[in-house]
ZATIPA-715812 format. One record per residue (C-alpha): residue in three letters; x, y, z. Coordinates in steps of 0.02 Angstrom, whole numbers, padded with zeros to 5 digits, always signed. Layout:
// ZATIPA-715812
alaXYZ
...
//
This chain:
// ZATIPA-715812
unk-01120-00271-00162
unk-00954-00202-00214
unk-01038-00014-00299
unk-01140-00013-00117
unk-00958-00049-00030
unk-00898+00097-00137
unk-00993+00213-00047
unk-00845+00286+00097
unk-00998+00316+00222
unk-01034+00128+00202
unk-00847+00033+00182
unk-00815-00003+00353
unk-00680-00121+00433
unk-00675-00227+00575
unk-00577-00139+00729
unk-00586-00262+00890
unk-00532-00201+01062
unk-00432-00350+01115
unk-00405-00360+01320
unk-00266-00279+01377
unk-00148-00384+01482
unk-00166-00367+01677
unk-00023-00260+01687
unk-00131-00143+01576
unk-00304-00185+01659
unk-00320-00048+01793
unk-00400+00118+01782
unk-00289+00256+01792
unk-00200+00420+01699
unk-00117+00310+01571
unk-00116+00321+01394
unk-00241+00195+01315
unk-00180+00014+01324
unk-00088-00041+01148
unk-00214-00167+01138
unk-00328-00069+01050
unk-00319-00129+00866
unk-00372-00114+00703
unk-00374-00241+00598
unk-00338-00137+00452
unk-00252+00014+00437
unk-00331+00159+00340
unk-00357+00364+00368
unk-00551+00391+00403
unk-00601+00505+00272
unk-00774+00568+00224
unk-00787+00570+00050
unk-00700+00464-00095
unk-00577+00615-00179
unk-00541+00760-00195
unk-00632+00891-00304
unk-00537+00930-00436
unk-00518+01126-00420
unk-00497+01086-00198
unk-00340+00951-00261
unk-00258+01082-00386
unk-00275+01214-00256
unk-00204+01096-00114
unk-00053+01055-00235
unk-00027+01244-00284
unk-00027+01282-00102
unk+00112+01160-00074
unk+00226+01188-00237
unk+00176+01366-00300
unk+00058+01426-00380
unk+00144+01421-00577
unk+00129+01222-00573
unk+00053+01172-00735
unk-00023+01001-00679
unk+00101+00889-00754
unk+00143+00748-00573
unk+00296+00697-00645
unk+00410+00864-00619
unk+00337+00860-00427
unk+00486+00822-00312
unk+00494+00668-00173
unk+00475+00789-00044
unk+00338+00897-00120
unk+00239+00735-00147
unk+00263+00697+00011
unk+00208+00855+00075
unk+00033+00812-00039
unk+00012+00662+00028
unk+00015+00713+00215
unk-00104+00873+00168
unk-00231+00733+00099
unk-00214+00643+00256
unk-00246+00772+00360
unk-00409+00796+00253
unk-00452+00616+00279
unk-00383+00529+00096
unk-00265+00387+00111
unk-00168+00433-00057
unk-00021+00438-00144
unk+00066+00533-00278
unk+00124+00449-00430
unk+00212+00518-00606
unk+00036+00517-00692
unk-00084+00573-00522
unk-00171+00545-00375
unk-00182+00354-00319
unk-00306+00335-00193
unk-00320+00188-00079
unk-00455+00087+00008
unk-00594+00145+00101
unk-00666+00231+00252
unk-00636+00122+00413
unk-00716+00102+00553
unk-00662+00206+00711
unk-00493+00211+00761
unk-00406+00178+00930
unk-00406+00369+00956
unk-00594+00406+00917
unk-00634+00222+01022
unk-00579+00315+01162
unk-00653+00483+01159
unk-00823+00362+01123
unk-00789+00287+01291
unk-00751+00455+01389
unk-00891+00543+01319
unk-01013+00400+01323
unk-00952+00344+01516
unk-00880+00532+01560
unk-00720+00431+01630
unk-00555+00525+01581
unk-00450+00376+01671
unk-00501+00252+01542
unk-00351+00158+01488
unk-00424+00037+01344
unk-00460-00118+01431
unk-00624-00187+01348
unk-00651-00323+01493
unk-00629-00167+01605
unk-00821-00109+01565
unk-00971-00156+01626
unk-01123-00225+01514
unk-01205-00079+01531
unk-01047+00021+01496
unk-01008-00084+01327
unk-01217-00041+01289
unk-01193+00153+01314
unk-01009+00143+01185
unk-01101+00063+01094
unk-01252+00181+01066
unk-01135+00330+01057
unk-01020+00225+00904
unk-01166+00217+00833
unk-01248+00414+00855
unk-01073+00438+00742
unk-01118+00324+00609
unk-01043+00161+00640
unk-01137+00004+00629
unk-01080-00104+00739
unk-01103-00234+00877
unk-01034-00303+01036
unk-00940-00462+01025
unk-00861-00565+01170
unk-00693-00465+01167
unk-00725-00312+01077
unk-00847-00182+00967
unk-00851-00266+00805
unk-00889-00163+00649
unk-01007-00227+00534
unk-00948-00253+00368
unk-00784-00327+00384
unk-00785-00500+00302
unk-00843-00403+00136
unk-00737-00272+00123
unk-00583-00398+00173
unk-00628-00510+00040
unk-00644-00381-00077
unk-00487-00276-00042
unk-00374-00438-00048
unk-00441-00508-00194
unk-00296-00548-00325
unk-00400-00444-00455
unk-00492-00309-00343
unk-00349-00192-00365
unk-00277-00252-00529
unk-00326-00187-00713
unk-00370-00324-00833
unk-00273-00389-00983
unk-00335-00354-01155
unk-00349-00551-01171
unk-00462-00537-01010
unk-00572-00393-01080
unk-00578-00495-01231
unk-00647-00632-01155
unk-00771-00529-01083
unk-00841-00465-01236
unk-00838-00632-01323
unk-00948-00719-01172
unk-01056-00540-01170
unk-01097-00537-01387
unk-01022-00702-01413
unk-00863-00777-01509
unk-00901-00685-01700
unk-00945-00527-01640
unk-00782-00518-01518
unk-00704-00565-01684
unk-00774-00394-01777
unk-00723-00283-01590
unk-00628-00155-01635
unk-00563-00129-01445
unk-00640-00001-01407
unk-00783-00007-01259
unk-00881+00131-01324
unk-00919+00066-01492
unk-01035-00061-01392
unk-01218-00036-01355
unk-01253+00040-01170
unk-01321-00122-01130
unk-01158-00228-01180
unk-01034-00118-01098
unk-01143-00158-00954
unk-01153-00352-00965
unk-00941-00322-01007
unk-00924-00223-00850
unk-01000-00344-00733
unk-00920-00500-00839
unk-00753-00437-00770
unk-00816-00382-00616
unk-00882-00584-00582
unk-00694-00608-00599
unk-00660-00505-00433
unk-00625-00352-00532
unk-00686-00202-00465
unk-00726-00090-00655
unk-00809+00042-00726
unk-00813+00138-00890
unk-00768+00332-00896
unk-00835+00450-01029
unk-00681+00379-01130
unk-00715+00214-01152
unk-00580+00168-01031
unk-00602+00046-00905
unk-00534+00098-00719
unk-00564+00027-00548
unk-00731+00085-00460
unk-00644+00107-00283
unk-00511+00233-00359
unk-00578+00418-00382
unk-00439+00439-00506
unk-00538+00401-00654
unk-00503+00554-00765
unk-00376+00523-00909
unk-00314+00344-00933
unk-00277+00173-00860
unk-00116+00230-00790
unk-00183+00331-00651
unk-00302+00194-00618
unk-00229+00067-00502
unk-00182+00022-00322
unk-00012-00070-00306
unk-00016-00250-00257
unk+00114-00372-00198
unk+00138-00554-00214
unk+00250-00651-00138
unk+00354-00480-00104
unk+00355-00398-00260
unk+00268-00240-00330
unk+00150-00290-00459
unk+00135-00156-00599
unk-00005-00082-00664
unk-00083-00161-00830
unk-00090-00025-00961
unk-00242-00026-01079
unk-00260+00080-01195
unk-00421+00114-01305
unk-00374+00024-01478
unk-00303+00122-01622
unk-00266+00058-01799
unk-00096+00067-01709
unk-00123-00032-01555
unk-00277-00107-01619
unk-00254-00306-01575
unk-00238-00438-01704
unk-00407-00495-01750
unk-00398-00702-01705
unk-00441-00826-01827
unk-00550-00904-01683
unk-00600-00845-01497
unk-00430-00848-01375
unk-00439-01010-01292
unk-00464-00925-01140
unk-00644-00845-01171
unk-00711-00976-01087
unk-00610-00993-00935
unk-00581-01153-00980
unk-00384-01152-01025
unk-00247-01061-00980
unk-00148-00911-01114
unk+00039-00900-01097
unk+00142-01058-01075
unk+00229-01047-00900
unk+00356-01171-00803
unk+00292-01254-00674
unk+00404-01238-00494
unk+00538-01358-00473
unk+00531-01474-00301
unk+00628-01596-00226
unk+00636-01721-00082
unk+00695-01684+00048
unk+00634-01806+00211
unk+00547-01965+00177
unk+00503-02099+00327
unk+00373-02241+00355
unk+00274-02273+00486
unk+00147-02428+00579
unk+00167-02600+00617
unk+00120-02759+00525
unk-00063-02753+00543
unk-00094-02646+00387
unk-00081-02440+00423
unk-00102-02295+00320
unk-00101-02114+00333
unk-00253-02011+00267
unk-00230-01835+00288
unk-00118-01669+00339
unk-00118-01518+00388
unk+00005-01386+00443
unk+00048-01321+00607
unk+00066-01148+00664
unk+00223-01221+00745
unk+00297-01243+00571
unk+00265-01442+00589
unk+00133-01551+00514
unk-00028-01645+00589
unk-00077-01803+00502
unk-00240-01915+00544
unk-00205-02106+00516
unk-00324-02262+00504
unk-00234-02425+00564
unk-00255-02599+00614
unk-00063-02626+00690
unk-00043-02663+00866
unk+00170-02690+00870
unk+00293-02573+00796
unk+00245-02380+00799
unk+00070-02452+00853
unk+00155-02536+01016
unk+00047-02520+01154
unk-00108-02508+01079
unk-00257-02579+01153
unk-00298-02744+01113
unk-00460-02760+01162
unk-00518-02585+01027
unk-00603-02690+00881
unk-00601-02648+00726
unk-00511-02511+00624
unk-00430-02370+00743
unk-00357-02189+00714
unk-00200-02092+00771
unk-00153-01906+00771
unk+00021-01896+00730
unk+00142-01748+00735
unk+00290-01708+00655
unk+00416-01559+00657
unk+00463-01448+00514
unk+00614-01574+00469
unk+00513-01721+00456
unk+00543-01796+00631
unk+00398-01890+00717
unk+00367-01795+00878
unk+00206-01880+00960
unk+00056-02001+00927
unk-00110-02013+00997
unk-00220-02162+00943
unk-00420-02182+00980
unk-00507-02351+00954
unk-00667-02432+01021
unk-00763-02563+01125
unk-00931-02644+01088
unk-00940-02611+00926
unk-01091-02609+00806
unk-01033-02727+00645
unk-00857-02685+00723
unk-00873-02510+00625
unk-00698-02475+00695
unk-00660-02261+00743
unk-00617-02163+00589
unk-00536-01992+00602
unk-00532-01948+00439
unk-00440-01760+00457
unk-00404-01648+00573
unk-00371-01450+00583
unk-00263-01339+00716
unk-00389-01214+00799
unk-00314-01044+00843
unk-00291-01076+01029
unk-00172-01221+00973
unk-00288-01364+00996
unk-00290-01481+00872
unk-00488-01562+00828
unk-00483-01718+00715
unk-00668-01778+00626
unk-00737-01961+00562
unk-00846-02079+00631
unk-00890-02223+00731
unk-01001-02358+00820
unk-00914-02371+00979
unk-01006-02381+01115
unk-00883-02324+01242
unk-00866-02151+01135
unk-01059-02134+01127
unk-01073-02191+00964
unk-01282-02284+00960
unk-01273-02326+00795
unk-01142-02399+00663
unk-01109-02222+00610
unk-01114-02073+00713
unk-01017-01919+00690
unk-00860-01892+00772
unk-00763-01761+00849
unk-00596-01781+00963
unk-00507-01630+01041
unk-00299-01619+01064
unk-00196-01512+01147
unk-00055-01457+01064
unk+00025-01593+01169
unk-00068-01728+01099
unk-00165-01756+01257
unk-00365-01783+01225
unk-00462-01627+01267
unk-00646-01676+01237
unk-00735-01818+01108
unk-00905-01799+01059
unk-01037-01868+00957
unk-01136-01795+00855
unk-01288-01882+00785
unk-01477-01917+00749
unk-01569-02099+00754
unk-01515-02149+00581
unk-01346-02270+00544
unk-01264-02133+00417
unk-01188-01984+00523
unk-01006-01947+00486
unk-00907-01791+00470
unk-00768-01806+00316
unk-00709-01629+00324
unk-00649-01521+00460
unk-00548-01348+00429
unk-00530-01186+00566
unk-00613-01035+00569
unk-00531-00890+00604
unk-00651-00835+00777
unk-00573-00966+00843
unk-00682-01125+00810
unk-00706-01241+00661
unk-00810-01298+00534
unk-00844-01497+00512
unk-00915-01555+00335
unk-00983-01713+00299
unk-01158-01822+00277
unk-01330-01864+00387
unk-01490-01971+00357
unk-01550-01932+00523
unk-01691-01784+00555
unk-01689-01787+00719
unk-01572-01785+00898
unk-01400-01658+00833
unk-01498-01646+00663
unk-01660-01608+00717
unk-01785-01524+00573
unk-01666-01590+00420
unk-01803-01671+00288
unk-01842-01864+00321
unk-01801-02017+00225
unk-01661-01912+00140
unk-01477-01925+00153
unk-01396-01746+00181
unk-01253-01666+00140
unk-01221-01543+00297
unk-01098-01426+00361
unk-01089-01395+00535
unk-01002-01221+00625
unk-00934-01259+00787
unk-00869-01153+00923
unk-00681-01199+00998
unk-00782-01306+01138
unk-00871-01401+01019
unk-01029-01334+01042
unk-01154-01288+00882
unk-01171-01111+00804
unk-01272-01139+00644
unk-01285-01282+00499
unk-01347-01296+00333
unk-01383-01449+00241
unk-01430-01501+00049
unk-01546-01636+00019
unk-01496-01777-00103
unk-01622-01917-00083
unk-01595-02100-00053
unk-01401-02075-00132
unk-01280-02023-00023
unk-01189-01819-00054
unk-01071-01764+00060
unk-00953-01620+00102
unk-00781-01689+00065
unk-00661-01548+00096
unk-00654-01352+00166
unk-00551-01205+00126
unk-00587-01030+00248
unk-00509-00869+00193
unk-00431-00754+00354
unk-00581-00671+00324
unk-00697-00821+00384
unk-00773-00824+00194
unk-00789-01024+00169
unk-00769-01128+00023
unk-00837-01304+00023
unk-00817-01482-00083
unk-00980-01578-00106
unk-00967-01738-00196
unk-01171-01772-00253
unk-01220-01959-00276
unk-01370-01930-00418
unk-01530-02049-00451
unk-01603-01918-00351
unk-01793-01928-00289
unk-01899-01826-00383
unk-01940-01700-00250
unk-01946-01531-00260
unk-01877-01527-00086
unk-01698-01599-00151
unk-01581-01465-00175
unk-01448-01540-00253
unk-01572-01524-00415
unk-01537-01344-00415
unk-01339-01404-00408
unk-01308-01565-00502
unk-01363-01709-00579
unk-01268-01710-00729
unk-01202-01875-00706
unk-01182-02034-00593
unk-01069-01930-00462
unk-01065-01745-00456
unk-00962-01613-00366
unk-00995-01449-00324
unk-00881-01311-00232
unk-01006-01203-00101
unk-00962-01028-00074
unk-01033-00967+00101
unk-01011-00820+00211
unk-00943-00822+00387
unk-01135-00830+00437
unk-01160-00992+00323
unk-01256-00908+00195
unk-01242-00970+00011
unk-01168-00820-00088
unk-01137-00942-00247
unk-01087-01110-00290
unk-00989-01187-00480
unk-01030-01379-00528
unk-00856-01480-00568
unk-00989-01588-00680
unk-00977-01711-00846
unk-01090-01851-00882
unk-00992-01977-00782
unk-00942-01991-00596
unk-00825-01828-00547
unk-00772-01810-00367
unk-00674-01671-00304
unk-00549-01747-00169
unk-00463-01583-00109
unk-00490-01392-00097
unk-00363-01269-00060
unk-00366-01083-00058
unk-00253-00993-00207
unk-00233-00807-00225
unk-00403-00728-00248
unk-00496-00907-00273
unk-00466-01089-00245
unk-00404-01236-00334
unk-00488-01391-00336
unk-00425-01588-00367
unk-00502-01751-00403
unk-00565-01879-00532
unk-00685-01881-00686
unk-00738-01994-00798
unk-00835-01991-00963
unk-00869-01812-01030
unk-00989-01776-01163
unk-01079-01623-01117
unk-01021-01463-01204
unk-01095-01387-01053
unk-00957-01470-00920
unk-00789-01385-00860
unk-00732-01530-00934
unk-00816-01518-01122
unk-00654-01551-01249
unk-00545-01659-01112
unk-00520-01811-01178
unk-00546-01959-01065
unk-00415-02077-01071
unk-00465-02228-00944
unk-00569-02293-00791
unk-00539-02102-00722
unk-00441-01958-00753
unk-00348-01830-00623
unk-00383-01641-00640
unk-00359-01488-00567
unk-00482-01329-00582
unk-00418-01159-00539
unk-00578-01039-00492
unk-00574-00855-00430
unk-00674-00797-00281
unk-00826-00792-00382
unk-00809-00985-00413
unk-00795-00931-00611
unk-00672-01056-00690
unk-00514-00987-00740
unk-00432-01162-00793
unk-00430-01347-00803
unk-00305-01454-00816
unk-00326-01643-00825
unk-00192-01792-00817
unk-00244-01955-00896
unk-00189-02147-00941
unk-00286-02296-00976
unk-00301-02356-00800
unk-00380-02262-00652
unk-00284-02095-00585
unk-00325-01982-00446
unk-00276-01820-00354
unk-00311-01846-00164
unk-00253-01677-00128
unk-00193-01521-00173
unk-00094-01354-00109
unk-00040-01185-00161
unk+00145-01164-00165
unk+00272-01020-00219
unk+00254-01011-00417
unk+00092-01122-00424
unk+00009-01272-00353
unk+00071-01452-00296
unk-00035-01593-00311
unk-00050-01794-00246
unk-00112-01941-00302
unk-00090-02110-00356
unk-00119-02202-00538
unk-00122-02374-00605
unk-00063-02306-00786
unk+00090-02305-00846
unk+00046-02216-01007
unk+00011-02057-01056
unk+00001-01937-00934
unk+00080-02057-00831
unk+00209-02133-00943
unk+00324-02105-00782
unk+00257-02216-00671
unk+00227-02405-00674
unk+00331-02502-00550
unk+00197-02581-00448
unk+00020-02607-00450
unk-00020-02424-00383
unk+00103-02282-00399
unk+00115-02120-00277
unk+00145-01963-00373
unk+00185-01785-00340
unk+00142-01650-00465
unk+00176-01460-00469
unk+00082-01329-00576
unk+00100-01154-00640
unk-00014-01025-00589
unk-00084-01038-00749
unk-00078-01193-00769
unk+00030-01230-00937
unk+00178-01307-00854
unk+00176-01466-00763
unk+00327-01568-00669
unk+00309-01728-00615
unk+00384-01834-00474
unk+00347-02013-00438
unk+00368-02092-00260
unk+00354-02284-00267
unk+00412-02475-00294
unk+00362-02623-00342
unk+00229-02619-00219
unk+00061-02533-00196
unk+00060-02342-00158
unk-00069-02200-00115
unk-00035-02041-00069
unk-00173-01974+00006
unk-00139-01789+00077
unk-00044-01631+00046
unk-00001-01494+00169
unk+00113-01329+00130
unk+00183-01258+00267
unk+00235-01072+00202
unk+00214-01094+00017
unk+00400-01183-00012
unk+00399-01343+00093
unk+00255-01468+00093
unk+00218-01622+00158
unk+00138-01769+00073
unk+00068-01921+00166
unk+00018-02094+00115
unk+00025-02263+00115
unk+00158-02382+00024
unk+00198-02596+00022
unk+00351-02571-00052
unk+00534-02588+00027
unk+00620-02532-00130
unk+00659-02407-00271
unk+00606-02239-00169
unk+00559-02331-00029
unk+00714-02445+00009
unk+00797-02444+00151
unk+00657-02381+00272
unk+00597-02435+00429
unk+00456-02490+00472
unk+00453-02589+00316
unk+00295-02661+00234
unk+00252-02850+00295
unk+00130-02929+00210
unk+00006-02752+00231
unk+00049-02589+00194
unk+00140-02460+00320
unk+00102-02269+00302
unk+00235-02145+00237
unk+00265-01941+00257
unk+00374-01853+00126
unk+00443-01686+00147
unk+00497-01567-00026
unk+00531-01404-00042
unk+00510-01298-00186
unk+00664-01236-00259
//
C-alpha cells in the first residue's frame, strides 16, 4: 500500500466543499465562498523531486552560479528564495544545512482548480463555491471533468470527496511514518528477520545482508509504520522523501509532539568506530515485548472528587469526554431517593442514567431510562456512551423492556441525547434470539457512530449472520441511527463480544473482542483463525472506515485474558485488562509471571497492531484495569485489586481497592495512586479530556480515608464516585 501511495500521481487527499453559509449561497461576481476546504494542505506537484542537474541549476539561478553544493553556506533568504522556486514548480520543500527536505504528497485539487472545474464543466463565471448551490446533474458534470484531470473521486452528501484519504491520513500521521529508526529498532529488525545469533554476528551494516534479508528487514520496520528503503549505500531513508542521496541526515520530515520539534535520528552505516557493542544476548526489545530505556512515568494528582446515588445501590460504569471540555458518564442504578429522586417507581429492575459534568468536576444534568413489563425483570443497561459530532450524545446496552421495544430478555439498545440531556430517539436493535446487546459505542468522524457488542440471532436487525452461533458484531450507524454496514465473527455456542472501540480522525477503527473458546468445530467459526489459545481470549480488530479487516493482534495466554479498554496513543493504541495463567512462549505474555486469581496489564501496539510493550501489575488476589487513556508523557490507567502485595503492596484498606496508575510512553516507569477505604471500590472508567486532566469514575461503600466526608455517602449499598486529576 504505502510504495503504491508513493507514487505522487496516486497520493491523493481528501478536499470537501463544505456549504457556504446563506450569506455566501447566492450566485454572483464574488470571489469563491471560504468554505471551500482542504483538509490538508499541500502544493500539487507532478512528480516526487527534482532531477538532480534541474535542482542544481534552479539553486545556481538563485545564488550564482560559483556555488559549490555545500546547503549550509546558503543564506535564510536565499533558501527561501529555493523554496518558493520549488513551489512554483509544484514541490512542497524545504532547505536544510545538509539538502533538500521534501514533504508529503500530491493532493487532490485545490479550492482554486475546484473552481475553474466548475466554470469550465458548467461554463458559469458567477460561481461563488456553494456546493448545495448545484444541481445533481451539475455535481455529475464536476464531477466527470475532476476526473478527465486525474482525480478519483466521488460525490458525497456535502462535497467532492477524493478517494484515498483515510490511507494517506493514516499514513502521514503515523508516529513513525516520518521518523528514522533507532539502531536498537533496526536491530530488532534484523534479529526477528535472521534470528537472535545471527543479529549477534551483524556487523551494522545493511549491505552485508543477502538481497533477500535486507528485504524481509525493510518491511520488518516498515510493519512498524515506518515508511524505509535502502539506497545503493546501505543506508536506510524514508520512501516518501526523494532526498535519498548521501546519508540519513537529509532523510527526514520534521515531526512534532506535544509542540516540540522532534529531531532527526542519525544512523550511520557501522564502522569499527561506531560499530555497536555486540550484546551478550538479543536487546530485550527484539521482540516487542519490553520496553529499552528506563523513563519516569507523569506525575498526577487529585484534584475534584464527589459521590453520587441514593441508597438503593448505584454505580458508575463508564466516561467519556466532551467537546465542551466536560465529561459524559453512563450509570447503572437501583436508587430511587437522593440524586435518584424522582425516579419512576413503577421501572423494574436495574435502570441507567446519563450524567454530565463540567470541566471542574461539577454535576451539570442527569437523564435516567428504566422499564415496564419486563422479561425476568432484565432491568435497561446503558453500558457507555459517545458524543457524536453534531453534539448529541448516543449511550448503548440492553434490555427487555417492553415499553422500549425490547421482545426478548436481551435486545440491543440505543438512546439518543441532546447535548441538553433531553432524549432524542431510542431504538432497538435485534433478531428473535434472547442475546442481543451492544457493549461498545465510540463516534465516527462522518458524523455517526459505531456500536460493538454480541448477537445469537440470524435474523430481524441481524438477518444472514450464521445460526445456532453466538456473534461477535460491530455495527456502523449513521447520526440518525440508521444502519450503514456490519461485520460479525462467529464463536459458537460461547459467547465473544466487542468490548471497547478506538477511531482515529481519519475514521480507521480499532476494536476489543473478548473470545469465549470451547468453540464448535466448524469451519464456519472465525474466531479459529483469531483465538483459542485459552479459556477467554482477546483480540484487537483493525478495520477501515468501510469495515474491512486490514489486520488484527491476539492479547492471548493459556488462561482467560480480557481486554477491558482501548484507547488510541500516538501512531497505535494501548490496550488494558486481565490475564491469567501464561505458559505459551507464543503469548504477548510468555515470561510474565502470574502472581494470583488475575493479573492487570497494559499492551502498547503501533498502527500495525505489532506489540511494542507489555507491562503487567500483579498480587496474589484478583486485579484489573477497567480502563485506560493517553495522557501528556504516557498513559493513565484504572482499576481495582483485592491484593495488597506486590504490585499492589499500596493498597489494602477494604475488601476492593480503586486505583489510578500512570505510565511512560515506554512503559518503564510506573506511579501509583490509590483511591479508597475500608469499604469496597471499583473504578470502572477513564476519560482524558486534552491529555492533562482526566476523569475517573466508579463505584465506592466507603465514607472514609479518601472518601470521608462526601455526600451522598454509602448506606448499606454502594454510591458511585467521579474523580478529577490532572497531570502535572
Amino acid at each position: 500500500m504505502k510504495k503504491e501511495c508513493a507514487k505522487a500521481l496516486a497520493a491523493v487527499l481528501a478536499v470537501t466543499l463544505i456549504a457556504a453559509s446563506a450569506a455566501a449561497c447566492g450566485r454572483s461576481k464574488k470571489e469563491p465562498a471560504d468554505s471551500l476546504v482542504a483538509s490538508e494542505t499541500f502544493v500539487p506537484a507532478t512528480v516526487q523531486a527534482v532531477d538532480d542537474d534541474e535542482l542544481s541549476a534552479l539553486i545556481k539561478e538563485i545564488v550564482g552560479g560559483d556555488w559549490d553544493g555545500d546547503y549550509s553556506v546558503l543564506t535564510q533568504e536565499q533558501r527561501q528564495e529555493i523554496k518558493k522556486a520549488l513551489a512554483e514548480k509544484g514541490y512542497n520543500a524545504t532547505v536544510t544545512d545538509n539538502g533538500i527536505v521534501y514533504f508529503a504528497y500530491t493532493p487532490t485539487a485545490d479550492k482554486e482548480e475546484i473552481v475553474d472545474a466548475v466554470r469550465t464543466a458548467l461554463g458559469d463565471e458567477s460561481w461563488t463555491g456553494s456546493f448545495t448551490d448545484l444541481s445533481d446533474e451539475e455535481k455529475v458534470a464536476v464531477r466527470d471533468e475532476l476526473r478527465s484531470r486525474g482525480y478519483d473521486t466521488e460525490i458525497k452528501e456535502n462535497g467532492f470527496q477524493f478517494l484515498g484519504e483515510a490511507d494517506r491520513k493514516e499514513q502521514t500521521t503515523g508516529f513513525f511514518y516520518n521518523r528514522m529508526p533507532t539502531q536498537e529498532q533496526i536491530i530488532g529488525a534484523v534479529s526477528d528477520t535472521i534470528g537472535s545469533s545471527g543479529a549477534l554476528k551483524w556487523d551494522g551494516n545493511l549491505n552485508s545482508l543477502t538481497d533477500e534479508q535486507r528485504k524481509d528487514v525493510v518491511k520488518e520496520l516498515n510493519d512498524y509504520g515506518f515508511d524505509l528503503a535502502v539506497n545503493e549505500q546501505g543506508e536506510l531513508y524514508m520512501a516518501h522523501n526523494p532526498a535519498n542521496k548521501t546519508t540519513y541526515d537529509t532523510a527526514y520530515t520534521p515531526m512534532e509532539k506535544d509542540g516540540t520539534t522532534l529531531a532527526p535520528t542519525t544512523v550511520a552505516p557501522a564502522t569499527q568506530e561506531n560499530k555497536p557493542n555486540e550484546p551478550t544476548e538479543p536487546p530485550e526489545n527484539v521482540t516487542g515485548t519490553t520496553a529499552d530505556a528506563s523513563v519516569d512515568a507523569p506525575n498526577a494528582e487529585r484534584t475534584a472528587l464527589s459521590t453520587f446515588g441514593g441508597t438503593g445501590g448505584d454505580n458508575f460504569r463508564h466516561v467519556t469526554p466532551s467537546k465542551d471540555g466536560g465529561y459524559i458518564v453512563t450509570a447503572l442504578f437501583h436508587s430511587t431517593d437522593g440524586d435518584y429522586a424522582g425516579t419512576d417507581t413503577t421501572w423494574q429492575g436495574e435502570k441507567s442514567a446519563v450524567v454530565k459534568y463540567d470541566k471542574n468536576g461539577e454535576f451539570q444534568w442527569k437523564a435516567t431510562l428504566g422499564g415496564k413489563n419486563i422479561i425476568n425483570r432484565s432491568g435497561v443497561n446503558l453500558l457507555q456512551a459517545t458524543e457524536l459530532t453534531d453534539g448529541s450524545i448516543v449511550a448503548v446496552g440492553y434490555t427487555g423492556a417492553r415499553n422500549l421495544g425490547a421482545t426478548d430478555m436481551s435486545d440491543a439498545l440505543m438512546v439518543c441525547f441532546d447535548a441538553n440531556g433531553s432524549q432524542k430517539w431510542t431504538k432497538i436493535f435485534s433478531g428473535s434470539e434472547e442475546s442481543d446487546m451492544f457493549e461498545s459505542v465510540c463516534a465516527t468522524p462522518d458524523g455517526g457512530f459505531l456500536a460493538g457488542g454480541r448477537t445469537k440471532s440470524s435474523d430481524g436487525d441481524f438477518a444472514g449472520l450464521l445460526e445456532e452461533s453466538i456473534k461477535a458484531v460491530l455495527v456502523k450507524f449513521s447520526a440518525e441511527g440508521e444502519k450503514q454496514w456490519m461485520q460479525a465473527f462467529n464463536s459458537g455456542t460461547n459467547a465473544s463480544s466487542f468490548t471497547s472501540l478506538a477511531v482515529t480522525d481519519a475514521g480507521y477503527i480499532y476494536a476489543a473482542c473478548v473470545a469465549h473458546n470451547a468453540l464448535h468445530a466448524q469451519a464456519q467459526l472465525d474466531m479459529l483463525q483469531f483465538a483459542g489459545y485459552g479459556g477467554r481470549d482477546s483480540i484487537v480488530f483493525k478495520f477501515d472506515p468501510n469495515g474491512t479487516l486490514l489486520t488484527h493482534r491476539a492479547i492471548a495466554g493459556s488462561g482467560n485474558d480480557e481486554i477491558t479498554s482501548i484507547a488510541l496513543a500516538d501512531g497505535g493504541v494501548i490496550v488494558g485488562g486481565i490475564f491469567t495463567e501464561n505458559v505459551r512462549d507464543d503469548s504477548v505474555f510468555a515470561g510474565k509471571h502470574n502472581y494470583g486469581g488475575g493479573d492487570a496489564f497494559l499492551v502498547r501496539m503501533d498502527a500495525s497492531l505489532r506489540v511494542e510493550w507489555v507491562k503487567t501489575f500483579g498480587g496474589t488476589g484478583n486485579d484489573f484495569i477497567t480502563g485506560v487513556a493517553q495522557i501528556k508523557g504516557g498513559y493513565a490507567a484504572v482499576g481495582y485489586s483485592t491484593s495488597s502485595d506486590n504490585a499492589f503492596s499500596f493498597l489494602g484498606s477494604g475488601e476492593s481497592d480503586a486505583f489510578v496508575l500512570t505510565v511512560s510512553e515506554n512503559g518503564t516507569g510506573v506511579q501509583k495512586y490509590a483511591l479508597n477505604g475500608t469499604g469496597k471500590e471499583q473504578a470502572n472508567g477513564i476519560a482524558c479530556r486534552d491529555g492533562r486532566q482526566f476523569a475517573v469514575v466508579g463505584s465506592t461503600g466507603s465514607a472514609n480515608n479518601h472518601f470521608s466526608g462526601l455526600t451522598p455517602a454509602p448506606s448499606g449499598a454502594n454510591v458511585s464516585f467521579f474523580g478529577l486529576y490532572r497531570v502535572k
